[in-house]
N, C-alpha and C positions, 0 to 999 in steps of 0.2 A: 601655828604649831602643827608639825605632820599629824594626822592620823593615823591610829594603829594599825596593822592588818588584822581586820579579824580569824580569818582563817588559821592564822598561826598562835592567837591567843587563846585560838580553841584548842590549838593543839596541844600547847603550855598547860592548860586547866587538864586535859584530857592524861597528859606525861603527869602532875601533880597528883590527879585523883588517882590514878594507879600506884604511884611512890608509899601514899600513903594509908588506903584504905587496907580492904582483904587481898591476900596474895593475888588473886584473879578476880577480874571482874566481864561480866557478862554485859551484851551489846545494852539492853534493857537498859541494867543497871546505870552502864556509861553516859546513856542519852541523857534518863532522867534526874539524872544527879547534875548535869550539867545544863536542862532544860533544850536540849537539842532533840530534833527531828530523828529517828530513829537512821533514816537515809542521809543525813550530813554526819553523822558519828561513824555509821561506818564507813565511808568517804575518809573519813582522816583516820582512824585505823588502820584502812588498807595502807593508806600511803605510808604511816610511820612503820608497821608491820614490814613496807619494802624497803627502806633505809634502816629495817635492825635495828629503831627504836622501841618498837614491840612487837612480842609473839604473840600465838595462839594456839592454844590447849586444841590439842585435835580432837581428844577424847569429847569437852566440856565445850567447847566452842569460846571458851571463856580468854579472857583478853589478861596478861602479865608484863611490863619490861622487858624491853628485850634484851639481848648482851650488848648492846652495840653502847646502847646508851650508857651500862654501866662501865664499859671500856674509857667512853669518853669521860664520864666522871673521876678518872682516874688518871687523865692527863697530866694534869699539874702534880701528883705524885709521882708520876713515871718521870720528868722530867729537872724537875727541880726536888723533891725531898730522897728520892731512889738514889739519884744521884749523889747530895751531898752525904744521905749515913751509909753511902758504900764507900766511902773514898777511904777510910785507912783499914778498912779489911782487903779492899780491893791491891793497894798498895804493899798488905802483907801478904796476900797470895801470890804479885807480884815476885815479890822476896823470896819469901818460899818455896816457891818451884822453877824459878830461874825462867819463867817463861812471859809471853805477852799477855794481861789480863783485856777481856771486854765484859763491858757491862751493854745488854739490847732489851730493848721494848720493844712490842707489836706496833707497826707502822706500814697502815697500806695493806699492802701484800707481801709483807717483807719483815727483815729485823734490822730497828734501826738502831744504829752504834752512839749513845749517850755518851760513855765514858770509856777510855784508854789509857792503859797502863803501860807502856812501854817496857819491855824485857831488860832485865838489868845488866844489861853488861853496854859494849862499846860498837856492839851494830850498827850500822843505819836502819830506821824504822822511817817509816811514817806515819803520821798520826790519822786514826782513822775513825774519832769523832763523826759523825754526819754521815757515814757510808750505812750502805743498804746490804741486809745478807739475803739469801732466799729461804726461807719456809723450810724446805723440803728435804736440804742435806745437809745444814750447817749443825752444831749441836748445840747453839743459840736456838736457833729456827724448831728444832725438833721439839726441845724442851716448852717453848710456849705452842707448838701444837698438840704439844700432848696435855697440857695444862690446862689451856688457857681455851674456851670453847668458841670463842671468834676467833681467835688465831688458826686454829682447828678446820674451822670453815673456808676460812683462806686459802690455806696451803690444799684444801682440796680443790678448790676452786681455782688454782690457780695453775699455771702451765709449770708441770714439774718436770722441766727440762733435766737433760743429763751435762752432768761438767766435765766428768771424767767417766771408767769405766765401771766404775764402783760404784757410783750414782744411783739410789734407788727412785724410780720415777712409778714403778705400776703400784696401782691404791692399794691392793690389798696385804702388799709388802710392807708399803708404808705405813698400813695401820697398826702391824705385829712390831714394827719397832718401835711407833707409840705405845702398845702396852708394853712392852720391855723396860721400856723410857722412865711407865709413870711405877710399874714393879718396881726396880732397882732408884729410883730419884736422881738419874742423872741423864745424859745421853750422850755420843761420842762421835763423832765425826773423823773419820783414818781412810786420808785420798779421797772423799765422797765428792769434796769442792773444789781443790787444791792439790795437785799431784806432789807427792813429799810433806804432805801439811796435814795436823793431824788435828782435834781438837775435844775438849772436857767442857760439859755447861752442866749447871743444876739449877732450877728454878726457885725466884724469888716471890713471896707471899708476903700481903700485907696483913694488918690487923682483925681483918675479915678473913685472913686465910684464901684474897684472890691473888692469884697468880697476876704477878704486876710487872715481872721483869727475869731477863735471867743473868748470871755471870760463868763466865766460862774463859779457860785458858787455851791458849792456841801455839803450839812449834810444831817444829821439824819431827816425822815420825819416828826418829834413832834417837827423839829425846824422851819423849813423851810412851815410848810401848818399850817393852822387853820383853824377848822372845816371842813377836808378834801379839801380844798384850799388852793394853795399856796399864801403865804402873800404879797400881791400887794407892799407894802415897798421896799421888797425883789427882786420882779422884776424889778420894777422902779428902782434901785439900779444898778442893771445888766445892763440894758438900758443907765443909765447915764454914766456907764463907759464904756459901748462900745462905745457913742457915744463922751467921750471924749478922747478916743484914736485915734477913726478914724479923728476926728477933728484936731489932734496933727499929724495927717498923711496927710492933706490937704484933707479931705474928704468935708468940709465943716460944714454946717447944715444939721441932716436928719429931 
């Protein structure tokens, strides 16, 4: 029979005692709780600390979860239950504004495309399931950076190239349309990705109230804006069905 690795059941006990002791816990604390060397505890701190399985209180020096971890805990919701109690809101928003819906999660460095509702009428589409958005311009992307605090990290991190000429790529721009984003609860995407292409997302919340996902519609800018505005309907629309998927997810009222 294999042997374990130790190293990684230290880690196990170390991700366990932080889950569920006091909010933070101190190097001291960590060792001795789990009979470890003060100098092999913090050896696997650092390293989980660099995969964004835990932080560190800069203040307190003191050791909490990181986000990375709780993202990942949240896989098999973003995937499988996100997916199936948005499908007949998604389907009515579909209806509703005559447009294409997407349902994205954070993935990677990017937003990845779970669910596709095809625009109703007798277009050609393609399904776009599996596809990747960026971060930075989409109103998918916006929405879980402005939400969601790995997400956030990413899209800084990440090269925020220009698609078109409306692309906003410098950070400190990009920060003021995340507070815009999370002020109003939505974000808009018009030419930023897609020249002619316009788009509505509003972020989805689980029963903890984290940001788990978002849904948003996407057309032609002559469908979706009037008079250089996008058409309040339209958002409101977006809105109503994020907030009754997170609702179908125990989010509550937002």
């Amino acid at each position: 029979m294999a042997r374990n690795i130790q190293s990684l059941e230290r880690a196990a006990a170390m991700l366990r005692l932080l889950a569920g002791g006091e909010r933070r816990l101190g190097l001291s604390d960590i060792a001795s709780s789990l009979d470890l060397a003060k100098g092999t505890a913090h050896g696997i701190l650092r390293t989980l600390q660099a995969e964004g399985f835990v932080e560190q209180d800069e203040a307190s020096g003191r050791y909490q979860l990181g986000a990375e971890l709780l993202r990942l805990g949240t896989t098999y919701l973003d995937v499988h239950e996100l997916r199936a109690r948005a499908l007949v809101w998604t389907d009515d928003l579909a209806r509703s504004s005559g447009e294409s819906v997407h349902l994205g999660v954070l993935h990677q460095q990017g937003v990845l495309i779970v669910h596709h509702v095809f625009r109703p009428d007798d277009s050609r589409q393609v399904l776009e399931i599996g596809a990747m958005q960026p971060l930075h311009c989409t109103a998918l992307g916006k929405v879980l950076s402005a939400y969601d605090p790995v997400a956030h990290s990413e899209a800084l991190e990440s090269d925020r190239k220009p698609f078109t000429d409306r692309t906003v790529c410098e950070l400190g721009e990009f920060e003021q349309i995340l507070d815009i984003t999370r002020a109003r609860g939505y974000a808009a995407d018009v030419e930023e990705t897609w020249e002619g292409v316009a788009s509505i997302a509003a972020p989805i919340h689980d029963r903890r109230r984290m940001p788990v996902g978002a849904v948003g519609i996407t057309g032609a800018v002559e469908r979706l804006c009037r008079d250089g505005e996008l058409r309040p309907e339209l958002i409101a629309a977006v809105r109503d069905c994020a907030r009754a998927v997170s609702r179908d997810l125990g989010a509550g009222r937002f």
